[in-house]
C-alpha positions as CSV (number, residue, x, y, z in Angstrom):
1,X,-31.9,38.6,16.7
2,X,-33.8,35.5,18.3
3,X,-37.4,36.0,18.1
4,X,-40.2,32.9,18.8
5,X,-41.9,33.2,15.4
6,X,-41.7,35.2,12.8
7,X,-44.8,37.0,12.5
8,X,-44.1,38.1,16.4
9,X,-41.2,40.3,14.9
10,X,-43.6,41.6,11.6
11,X,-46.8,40.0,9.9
12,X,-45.6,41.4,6.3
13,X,-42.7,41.6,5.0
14,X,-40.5,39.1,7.0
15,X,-38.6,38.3,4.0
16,X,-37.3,42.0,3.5
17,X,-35.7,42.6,6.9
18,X,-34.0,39.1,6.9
19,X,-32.6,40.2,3.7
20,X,-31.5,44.0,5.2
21,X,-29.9,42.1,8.1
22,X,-28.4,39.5,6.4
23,X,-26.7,42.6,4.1
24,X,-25.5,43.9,7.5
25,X,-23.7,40.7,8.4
26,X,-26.9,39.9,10.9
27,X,-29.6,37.3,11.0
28,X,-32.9,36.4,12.1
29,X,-33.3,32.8,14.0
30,X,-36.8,31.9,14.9
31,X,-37.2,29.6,17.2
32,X,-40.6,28.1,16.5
33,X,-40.7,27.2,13.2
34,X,-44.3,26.6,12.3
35,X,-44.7,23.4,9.5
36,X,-46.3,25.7,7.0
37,X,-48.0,29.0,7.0
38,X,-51.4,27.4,6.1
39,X,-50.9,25.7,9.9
40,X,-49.6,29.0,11.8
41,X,-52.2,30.8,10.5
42,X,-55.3,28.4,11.3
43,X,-54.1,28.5,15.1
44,X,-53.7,32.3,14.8
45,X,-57.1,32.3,13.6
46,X,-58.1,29.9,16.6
47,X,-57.0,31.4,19.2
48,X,-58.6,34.6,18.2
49,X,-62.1,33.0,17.9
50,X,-61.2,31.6,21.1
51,X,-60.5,35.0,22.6
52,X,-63.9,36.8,21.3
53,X,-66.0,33.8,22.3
54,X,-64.7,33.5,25.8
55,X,-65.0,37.3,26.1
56,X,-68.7,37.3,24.9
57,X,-69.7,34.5,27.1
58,X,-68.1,36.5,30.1
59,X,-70.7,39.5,29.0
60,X,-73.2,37.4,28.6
61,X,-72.7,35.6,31.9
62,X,-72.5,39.6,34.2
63,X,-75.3,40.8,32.3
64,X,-77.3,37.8,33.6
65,X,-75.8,38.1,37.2
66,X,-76.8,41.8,36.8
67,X,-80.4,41.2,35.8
68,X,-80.7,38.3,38.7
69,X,-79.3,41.3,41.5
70,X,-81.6,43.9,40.6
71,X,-85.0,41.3,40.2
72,X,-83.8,40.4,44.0
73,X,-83.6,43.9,45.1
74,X,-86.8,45.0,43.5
75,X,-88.2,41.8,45.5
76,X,-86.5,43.1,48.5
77,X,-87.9,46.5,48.3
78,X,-91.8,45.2,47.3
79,X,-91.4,42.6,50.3
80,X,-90.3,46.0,52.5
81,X,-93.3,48.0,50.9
82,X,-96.0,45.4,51.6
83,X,-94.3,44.8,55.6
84,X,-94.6,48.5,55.9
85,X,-98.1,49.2,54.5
């Protein structure tokens, strides 16, 4: 079984189903070794940080967009109210 890291095939545990394979005459090879855990872990943690700031910003960002639309329609529709009057 080839996988690209190890924690892609389980988080916990990795240890016990090399072992069950290895018993079966099968093996694991992960092709991204990381240098230590300590290292994969910190970009795991990175790129999740990443993830929830970029999707906050992006909320942030259409709820502004939103707020600027409606402040130029109610503009609009006072403009149309005072032409009319």
């Amino acid at each position: 079984m080839v996988v690209e890291h190890k924690d892609r095939l389980t988080r916990f545990g990795f240890r016990y189903l090399d072992t069950v394979l290895k018993s079966q005459g099968r093996a694991i090879e992960v092709v991204n070794q990381a240098e230590n855990d300590q290292e994969d872990l910190m970009a795991d943690l990175t790129a999740m940080r990443y993830s929830f700031t970029a999707r906050l910003d992006g909320q942030r960002r259409a709820k502004r967009t939103t707020e600027m639309v409606l402040r130029a329609l109610e503009a609009g529709e006072s403009e149309g109210e005072q032409a009319t009057g």
